[in-house]
C-alpha positions in Angstrom: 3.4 17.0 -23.0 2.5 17.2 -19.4 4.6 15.2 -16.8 3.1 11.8 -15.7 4.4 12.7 -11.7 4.3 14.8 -9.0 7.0 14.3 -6.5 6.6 15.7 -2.9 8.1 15.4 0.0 6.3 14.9 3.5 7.0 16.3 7.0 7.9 12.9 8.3 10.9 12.8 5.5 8.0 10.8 3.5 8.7 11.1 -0.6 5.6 10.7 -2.6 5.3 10.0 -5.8 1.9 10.5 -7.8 1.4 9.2 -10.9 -0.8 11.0 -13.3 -3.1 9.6 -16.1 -1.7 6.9 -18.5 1.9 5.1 -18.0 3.0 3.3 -21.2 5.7 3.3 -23.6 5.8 6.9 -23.9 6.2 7.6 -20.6 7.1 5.0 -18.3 11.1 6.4 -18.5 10.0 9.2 -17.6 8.3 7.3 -14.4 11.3 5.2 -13.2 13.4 8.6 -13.7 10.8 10.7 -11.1 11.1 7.6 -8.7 14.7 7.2 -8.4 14.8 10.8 -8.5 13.0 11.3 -5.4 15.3 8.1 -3.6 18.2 10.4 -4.7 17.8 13.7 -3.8 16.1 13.2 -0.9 16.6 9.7 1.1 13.6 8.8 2.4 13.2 6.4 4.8 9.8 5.3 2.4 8.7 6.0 -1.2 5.1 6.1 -1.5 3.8 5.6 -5.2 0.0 6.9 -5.1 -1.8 5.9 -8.1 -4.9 7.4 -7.1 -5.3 9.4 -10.6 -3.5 6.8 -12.5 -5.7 5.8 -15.6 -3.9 3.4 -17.1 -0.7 1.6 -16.7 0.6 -1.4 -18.9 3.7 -3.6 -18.7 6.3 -0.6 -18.7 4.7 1.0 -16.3 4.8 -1.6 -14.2 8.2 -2.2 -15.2 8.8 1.2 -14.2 7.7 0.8 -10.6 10.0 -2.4 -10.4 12.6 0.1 -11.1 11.2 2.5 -8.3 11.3 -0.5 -6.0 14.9 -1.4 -6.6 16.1 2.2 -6.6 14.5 2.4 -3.0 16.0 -0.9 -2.1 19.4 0.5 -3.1 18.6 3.3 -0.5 17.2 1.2 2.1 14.0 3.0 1.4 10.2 1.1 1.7 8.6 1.2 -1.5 5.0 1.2 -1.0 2.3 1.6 -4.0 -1.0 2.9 -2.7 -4.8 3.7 -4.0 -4.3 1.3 -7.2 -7.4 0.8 -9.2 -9.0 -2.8 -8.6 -8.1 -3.9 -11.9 -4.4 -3.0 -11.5 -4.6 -4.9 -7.8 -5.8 -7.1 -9.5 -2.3 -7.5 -12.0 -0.5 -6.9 -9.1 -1.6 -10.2 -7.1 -1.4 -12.2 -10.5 1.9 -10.4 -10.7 3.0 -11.6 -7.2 3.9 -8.0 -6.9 1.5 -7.1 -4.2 3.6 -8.1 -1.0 6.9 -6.7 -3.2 5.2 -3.1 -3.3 4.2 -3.2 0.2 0.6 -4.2 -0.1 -1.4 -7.4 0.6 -4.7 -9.0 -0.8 -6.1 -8.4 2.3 -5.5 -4.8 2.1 -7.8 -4.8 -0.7 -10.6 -6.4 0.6 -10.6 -4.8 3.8 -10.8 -0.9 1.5 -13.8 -3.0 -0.4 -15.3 -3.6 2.9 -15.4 -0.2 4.0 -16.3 1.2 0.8 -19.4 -0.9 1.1 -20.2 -0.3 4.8 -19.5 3.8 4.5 -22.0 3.2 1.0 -24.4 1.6 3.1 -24.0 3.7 6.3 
């Protein structure tokens, strides 16, 4: 089974965390592990979650970044979730989750807005 992360570490002292394809029951330990992982070997001052090839993520998987989030909390860390899918922006507002993960709903209109104006450029 190939691993649902990649874990990197930026020059700024960044750690980044991309998740790959689905996160559900079978995998969303594996998730939480690879976040608190990168908050413990290497202190970052922020843990960016990029779920730009992210396919599909259910309640453990969001579970798992609440886990992500409290492990960088521990660490005094920013936990920030980036490039989410609309749909799972979407859970995230309903959530409540949005502001917790370091985003905003106006961070999603204002990629929408570009996306149109580059599209119509």
């Amino acid at each position: 089974m190939e691993h649902p992360t990649e874990s990197s570490l930026g020059d700024d002292g960044t750690a980044c965390v991309a998740v790959l394809g689905e996160i559900d029951f079978t995998n969303a330990d594996e998730v939480a592990q690879a976040l608190r992982d990168a908050v413990a070997d290497w202190s970052p001052p922020e843990l960016r979650v990029d779920l730009r090839a992210a396919t599909f993520i259910d309640s453990t998987g969001l579970g798992a970044l609440i886990e992500g989030y409290r492990a960088a909390a521990e660490h005094d860390a920013r936990f920030v979730v980036t490039n989410p899918s609309p749909s799972f922006r979407q859970v995230l507002t309903v959530t409540g989750l949005c502001d917790l993960f370091g985003m905003s709903a106006a961070d999603g209109r204002a990629e929408q807005d570009e996306s149109v104006s580059a599209a119509g450029a």
